[in-house]
N, C-alpha and C positions, 0 to 999 in steps of 0.2 A: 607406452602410456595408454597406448586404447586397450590393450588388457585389464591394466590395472583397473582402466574405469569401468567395464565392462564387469569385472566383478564385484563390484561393492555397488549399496544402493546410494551412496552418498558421497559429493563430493566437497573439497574445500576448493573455493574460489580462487585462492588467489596460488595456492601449489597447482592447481591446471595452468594456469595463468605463466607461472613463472616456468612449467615443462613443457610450454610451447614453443618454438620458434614466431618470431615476430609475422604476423599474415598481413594479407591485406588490408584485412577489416580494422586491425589495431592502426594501422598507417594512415588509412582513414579519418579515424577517431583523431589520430596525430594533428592531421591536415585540416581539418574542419576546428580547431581547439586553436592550431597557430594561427588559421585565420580571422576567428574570433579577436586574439589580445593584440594582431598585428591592424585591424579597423581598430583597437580599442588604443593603441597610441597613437595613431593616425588623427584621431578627434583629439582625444586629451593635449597634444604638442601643438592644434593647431593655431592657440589663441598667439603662444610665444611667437610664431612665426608670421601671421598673422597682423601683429601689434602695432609696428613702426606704418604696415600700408594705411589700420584705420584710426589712429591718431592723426595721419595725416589728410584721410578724407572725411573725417570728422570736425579737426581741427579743436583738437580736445591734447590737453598734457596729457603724457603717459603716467600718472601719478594716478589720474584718473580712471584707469586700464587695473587699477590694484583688484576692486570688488568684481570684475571680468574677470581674471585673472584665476582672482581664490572660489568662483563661484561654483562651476566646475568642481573642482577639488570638494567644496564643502558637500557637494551632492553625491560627490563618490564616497566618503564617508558614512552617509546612509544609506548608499546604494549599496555598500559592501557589509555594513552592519546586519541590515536587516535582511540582504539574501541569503547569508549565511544559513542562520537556523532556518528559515523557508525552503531552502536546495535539503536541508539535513529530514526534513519533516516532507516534504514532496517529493522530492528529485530534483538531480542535476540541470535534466535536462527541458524542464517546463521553464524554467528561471532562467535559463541561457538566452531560451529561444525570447523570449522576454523582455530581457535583459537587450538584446542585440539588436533587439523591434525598437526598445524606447531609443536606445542612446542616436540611432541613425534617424528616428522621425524626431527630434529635436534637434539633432543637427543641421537638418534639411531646414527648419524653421529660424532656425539662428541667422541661416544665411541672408533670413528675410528682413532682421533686426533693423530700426529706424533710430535707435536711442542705446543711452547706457542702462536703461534702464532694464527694456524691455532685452538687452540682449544679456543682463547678469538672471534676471528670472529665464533664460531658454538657458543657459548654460549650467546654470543648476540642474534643471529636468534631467539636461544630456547628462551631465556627473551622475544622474540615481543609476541610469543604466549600465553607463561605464564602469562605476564601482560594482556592481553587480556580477557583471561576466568575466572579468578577469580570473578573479578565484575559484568561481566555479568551473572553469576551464580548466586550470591547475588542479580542480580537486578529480574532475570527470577521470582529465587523463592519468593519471596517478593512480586511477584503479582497474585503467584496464590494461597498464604496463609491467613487465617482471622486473623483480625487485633488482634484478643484474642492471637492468638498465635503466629504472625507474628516473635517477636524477640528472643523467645524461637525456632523457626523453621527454623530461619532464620543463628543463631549464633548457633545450633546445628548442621548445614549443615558446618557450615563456619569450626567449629571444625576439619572435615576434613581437613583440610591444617595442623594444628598443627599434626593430626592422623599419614599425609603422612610422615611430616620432621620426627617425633619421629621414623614411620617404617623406615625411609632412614638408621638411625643409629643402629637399631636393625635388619633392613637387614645386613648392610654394615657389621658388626661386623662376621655376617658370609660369607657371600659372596668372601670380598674382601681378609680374610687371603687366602681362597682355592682358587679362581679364578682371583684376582687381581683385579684393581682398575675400570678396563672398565665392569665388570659384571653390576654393578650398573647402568651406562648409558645407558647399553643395556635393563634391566628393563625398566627402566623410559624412554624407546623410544616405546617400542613395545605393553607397554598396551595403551597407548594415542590414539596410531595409530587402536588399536581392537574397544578403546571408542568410538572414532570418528565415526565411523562406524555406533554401536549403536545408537546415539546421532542421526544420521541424519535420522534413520529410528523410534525414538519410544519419541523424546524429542519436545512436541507442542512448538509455536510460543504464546508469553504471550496475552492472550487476550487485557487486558488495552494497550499494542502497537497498536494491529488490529483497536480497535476502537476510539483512537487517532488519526492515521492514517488512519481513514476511507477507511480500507480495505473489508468494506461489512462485513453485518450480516451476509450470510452463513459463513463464517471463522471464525468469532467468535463464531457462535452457534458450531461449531464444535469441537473447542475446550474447549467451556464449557460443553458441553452435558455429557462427563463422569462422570461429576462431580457430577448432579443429572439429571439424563434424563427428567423425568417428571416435573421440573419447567420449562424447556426450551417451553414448549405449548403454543402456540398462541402467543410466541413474536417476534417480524418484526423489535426489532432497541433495539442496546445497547449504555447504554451511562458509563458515568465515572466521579467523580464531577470535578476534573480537568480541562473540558472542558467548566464551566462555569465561574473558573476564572483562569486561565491560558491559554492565547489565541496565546501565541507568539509562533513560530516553529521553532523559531532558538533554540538551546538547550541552548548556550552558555549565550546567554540574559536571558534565565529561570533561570541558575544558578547562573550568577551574577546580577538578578534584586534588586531591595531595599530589598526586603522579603529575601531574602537569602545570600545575599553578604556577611555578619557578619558571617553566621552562616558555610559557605561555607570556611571563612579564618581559624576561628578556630579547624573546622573539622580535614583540611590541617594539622594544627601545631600539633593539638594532635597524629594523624594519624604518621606522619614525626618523632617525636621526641618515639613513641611508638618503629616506626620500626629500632631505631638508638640502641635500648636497645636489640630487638632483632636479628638483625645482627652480631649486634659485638659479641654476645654471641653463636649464629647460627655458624657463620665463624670460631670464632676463639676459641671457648670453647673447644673443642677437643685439638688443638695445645699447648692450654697453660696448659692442664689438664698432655699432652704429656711431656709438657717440667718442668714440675714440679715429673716427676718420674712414670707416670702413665703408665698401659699399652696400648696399642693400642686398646686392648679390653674394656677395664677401660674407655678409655676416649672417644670411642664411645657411650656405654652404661651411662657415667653421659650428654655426651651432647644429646642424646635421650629423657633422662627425664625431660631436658627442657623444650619437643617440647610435651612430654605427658603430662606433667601437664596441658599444654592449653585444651587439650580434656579434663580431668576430672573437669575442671571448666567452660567448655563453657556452659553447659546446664544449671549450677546452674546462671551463670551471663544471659541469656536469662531468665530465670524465672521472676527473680531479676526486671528484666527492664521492664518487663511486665505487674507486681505491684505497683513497686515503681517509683521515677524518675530516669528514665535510665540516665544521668547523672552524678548525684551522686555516681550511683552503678559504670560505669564505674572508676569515678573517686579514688574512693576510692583502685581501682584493681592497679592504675597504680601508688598510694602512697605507698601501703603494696610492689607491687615492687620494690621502690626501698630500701624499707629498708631490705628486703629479700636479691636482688644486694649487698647492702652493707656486711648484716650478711656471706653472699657465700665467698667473698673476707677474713673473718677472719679465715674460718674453715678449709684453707687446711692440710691436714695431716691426718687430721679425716674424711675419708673413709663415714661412714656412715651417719654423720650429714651433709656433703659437699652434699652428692648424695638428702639426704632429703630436704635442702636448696635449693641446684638448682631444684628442683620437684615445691617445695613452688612458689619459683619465677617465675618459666614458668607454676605454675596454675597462677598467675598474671596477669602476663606482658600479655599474649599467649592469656590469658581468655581477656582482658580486649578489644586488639586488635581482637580477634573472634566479638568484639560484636559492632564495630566500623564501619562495612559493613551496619550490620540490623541499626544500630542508622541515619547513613547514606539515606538508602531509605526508613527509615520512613517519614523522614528529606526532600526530593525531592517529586516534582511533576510526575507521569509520564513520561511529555512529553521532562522530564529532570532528569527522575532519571537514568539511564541506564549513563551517562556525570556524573553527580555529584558524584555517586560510584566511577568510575572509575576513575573519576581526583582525588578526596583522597585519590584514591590507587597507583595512579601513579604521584602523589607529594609526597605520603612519602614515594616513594621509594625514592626518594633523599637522607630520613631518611636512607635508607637502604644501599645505597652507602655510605653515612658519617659512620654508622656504622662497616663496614668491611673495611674500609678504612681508620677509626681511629683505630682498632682492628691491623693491619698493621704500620702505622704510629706509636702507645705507643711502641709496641714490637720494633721496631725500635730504639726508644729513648733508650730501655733499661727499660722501667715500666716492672714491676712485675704483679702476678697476683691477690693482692691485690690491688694495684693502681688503675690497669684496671678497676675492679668492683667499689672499691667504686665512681670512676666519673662516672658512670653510673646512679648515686642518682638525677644527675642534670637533664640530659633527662624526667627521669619519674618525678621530682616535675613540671618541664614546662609542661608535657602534663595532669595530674593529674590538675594544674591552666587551664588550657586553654579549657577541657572539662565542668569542672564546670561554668567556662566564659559563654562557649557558651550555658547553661542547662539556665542561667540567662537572656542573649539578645537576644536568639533564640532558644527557647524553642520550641516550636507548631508544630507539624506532620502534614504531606499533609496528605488528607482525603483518 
């Protein structure tokens, strides 16, 4: 390789990229990205977990817990909306570092919260941040991985979020009996805010951005030079194949052009209808484990292995995708979910098969949604992927407000907690259709 580079004045990004063996510097990138979405489910998980302690030191219905709840969520919506094209038109990495500043200094002030009021206006703030860095995490590392291993490395990374929600509830379970309900906040404020820090001193800016954006070859040689110093010899210009057929710089028109508009809706509906299965189960699986006779520690501890089963199945479904048509493989995670959803809903009572059940389900549903980022910016162009991550992420948070909000509304009605689950079969057959849809009419990966 260092020959090849060595003679020509120019190179393409991402064929250096993919003739490398994986370095340190890329592990790095790895490490600092999975640490980002794993504080970034850590906060988002930690209202469910959270819940039953401050109703109860409040002395407030859980009914009440709804606008806490979806506040959050509503603010990761525009947290993910609007970093998108801003990471696409800046960089990755001003918006991370950013991003990961806000969500941990709002968290830290949640902890301080006196009212319902004042604590749904901090958990929105925390949502803008949240929404914010997750995608662009997914997008960062996505471009400085070879395509062999892209969505093995990419929904390995992503796993972390599932890592963080599952720690929230295996924290919480000790935390909040001895210190109460604000410990947990005050975690999930103070390492974001140490991240950040890191983040701005040791986390590159993604090359494929630089040279999109024709920010000069020294910047890009410099951020690829760790990568293998000796190919970097004798070359004066990088390029990226995107730039020969993707000419437009609005992001917006990249992602809804004729090439991608199909593939852009169905993304959306899978994404959206995924996150409505994991919400409602996220928020409310504790409360109704609660209100079905469980202990407090019981029902942190089964609504944790939810959130773990997604990490023991993210690597295997990144393998999966990398072989076979990632499509299919998605699709089939988000079918066995819901018949898992259904099986959870018949088993209560029985302790053991209930805890194995919900594990089964959240390797599903958890797995299938870890691997909906990388399928995502395979799926985008550069000059539009960092927008198209993030608007799937921040459309189905809608999913994710319908879900904690129908989790709310049933219990309302009066459903039980077999009700509950088995309507959750419906969510996952639409998004299980709607992935395979899109594997048929928009199939094809940006180079």
């Amino acid at each position: 390789m260092t020959a090849i580079a060595s003679s020509t004045a120019s190179l393409d990004v991402q064929s250096f990229i993919n003739a490398q063996p994986l370095s340190r510097y890329q592990w790095r990138i790895m490490i600092l990205c999975f640490l980002i979405v794993f504080l970034d489910g850590l906060d988002t998980a930690a209202m469910g977990f959270i819940a039953p302690a401050l109703t109860q030191d409040w002395g407030i219905d859980r009914a009440s817990l709804g606008p806490v709840m979806s506040a959050a969520l509503i603010g990761m919506v525009f947290g993910a909306l609007g970093s998108g094209p801003l990471a696409d038109r800046f960089g990755r990495k001003v918006v991370l570092v950013v991003a990961v500043f806000l969500f941990g200094l709002f968290s830290l002030l949640s902890a301080f919260s006196g009212t319902v009021d004042q604590l749904v206006v901090l958990r929105f703030l925390t949502g803008l941040g949240l929404g914010a860095a997750m995608p662009n995490a997914t997008t960062l590392l996505s471009e400085y991985t070879p395509e062999r291993l892209k969505s093995l490395l990419v929904t390995s990374m992503f796993c972390g979020f599932n890592l963080g929600m599952a720690c929230g509830g295996f924290v919480s379970a000790a935390l909040i009996p001895a210190y109460g309900w604000h410990s947990l906040l005050l975690l999930g404020g103070v390492l974001p805010l140490a991240l950040s820090l890191v983040l701005l001193l040791h986390l590159p800016e993604s090359a494929r951005f630089l040279v999109v954006r024709n920010r000069g070859a020294g910047k890009v040689r410099k951020v690829l030079e760790p990568i293998a110093p000796a190919a970097m010899q004798g070359v004066s210009a990088f390029t990226v194949p995107e730039q020969k057929t993707v000419q437009s710089r609005n992001v917006l028109r990249v992602v809804f052009s004729g090439t991608y508009s199909a593939g852009t809706l169905l993304l959306w509906l899978t994404y959206f209808m995924g996150l409505v299965i994991v919400y409602l189960l996220t928020s409310w699986l504790p409360t109704l484990m609660r209100d079905s006779g469980a202990s407090m520690e019981q029902a942190a501890f089964i609504g944790a292995l939810f959130q773990f089963g997604g990490v023991l199945s993210a690597v295997a479904v990144g393998w999966a995708m990398d072989r076979f048509n990632p499509h299919k493989v998605i699709g089939a995670f988000y079918l066995f979910a819901g018949v898992f959803a259904y099986l959870v809903g018949q088993s209560l009572g029985e302790v053991t098969l209930l805890a194995t059940l919900v594990l089964l389900a959240g390797m599903c549903v958890n797995g299938a949604q870890s691997a909906m980022p990388s399928l995502a910016a395979r799926f985008y162009p550069t000059q539009g992927r960092a927008t198209g991550v993030s608007w799937m992420l921040g459309i189905g948070r809608f999913g994710a407000i319908l879900g904690a909000w129908m989790g709310a509304t049933l219990l309302g009605l009066g459903w039980n907690f077999e009700q509950v689950l088995t309507a959750l079969v419906v969510p996952a057959a639409i998004a299980t259709a709607a992935v395979v849809i899109k594997g048929l009419v928009s199939h094809s990966d940006a180079t």
